[in-house]
C-alpha positions in Angstrom: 0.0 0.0 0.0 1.2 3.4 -1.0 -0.6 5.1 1.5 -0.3 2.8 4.3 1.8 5.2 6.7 -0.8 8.2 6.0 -4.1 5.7 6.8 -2.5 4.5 10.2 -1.4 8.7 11.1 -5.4 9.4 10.0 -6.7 6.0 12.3 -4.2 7.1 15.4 -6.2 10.7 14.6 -9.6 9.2 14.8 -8.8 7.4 17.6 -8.0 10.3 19.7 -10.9 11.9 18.8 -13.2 9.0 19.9 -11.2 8.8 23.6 -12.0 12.9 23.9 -15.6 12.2 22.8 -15.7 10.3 25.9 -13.9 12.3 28.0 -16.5 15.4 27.2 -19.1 13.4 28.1 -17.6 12.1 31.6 -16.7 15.7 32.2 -20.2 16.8 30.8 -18.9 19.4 29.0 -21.2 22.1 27.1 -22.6 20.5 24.1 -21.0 22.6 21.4 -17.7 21.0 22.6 -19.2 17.8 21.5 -20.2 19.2 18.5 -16.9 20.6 17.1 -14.9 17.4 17.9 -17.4 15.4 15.6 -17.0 17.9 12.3 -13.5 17.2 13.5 -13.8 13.5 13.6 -16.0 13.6 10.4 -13.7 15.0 8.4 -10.7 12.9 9.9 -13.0 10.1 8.4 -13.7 11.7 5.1 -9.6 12.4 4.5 -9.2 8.4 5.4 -11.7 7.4 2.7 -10.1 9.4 0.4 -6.7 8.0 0.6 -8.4 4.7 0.7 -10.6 5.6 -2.4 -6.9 6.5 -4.4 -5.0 3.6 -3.6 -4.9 1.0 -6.3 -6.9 -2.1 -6.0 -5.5 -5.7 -6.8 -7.4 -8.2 -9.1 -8.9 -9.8 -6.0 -10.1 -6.8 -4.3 -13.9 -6.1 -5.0 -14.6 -2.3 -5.3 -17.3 -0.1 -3.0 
């Protein structure tokens, strides 16, 4: 995979942003905290599917 190094940087990102999630809730923090991480994790997730959607596909791969 070409891309391999930048899909694990963008996971590692989306991870963190899933722990913080749950760290505003514990802390019950206003809800427009909550709010801006997800647009933030949302687009995390939209970068990784465009790296996934540019890296070339093998003869046994099925495409989406």
């Amino acid at each position: 995979m070409k891309y391999r190094n930048q899909m694990y940087d963008s996971l590692d990102l989306i991870e963190s942003d899933i722990k913080a999630l749950k760290s505003i809730v514990q802390r019950q923090e206003p809800i427009n905290t909550y709010l801006d991480r997800l647009k933030s994790l949302e687009s995390k997730t939209e970068k990784l599917r465009n790296l996934l959607n540019i890296e070339p596909t093998t003869p046994n791969e099925s495409l989406r």
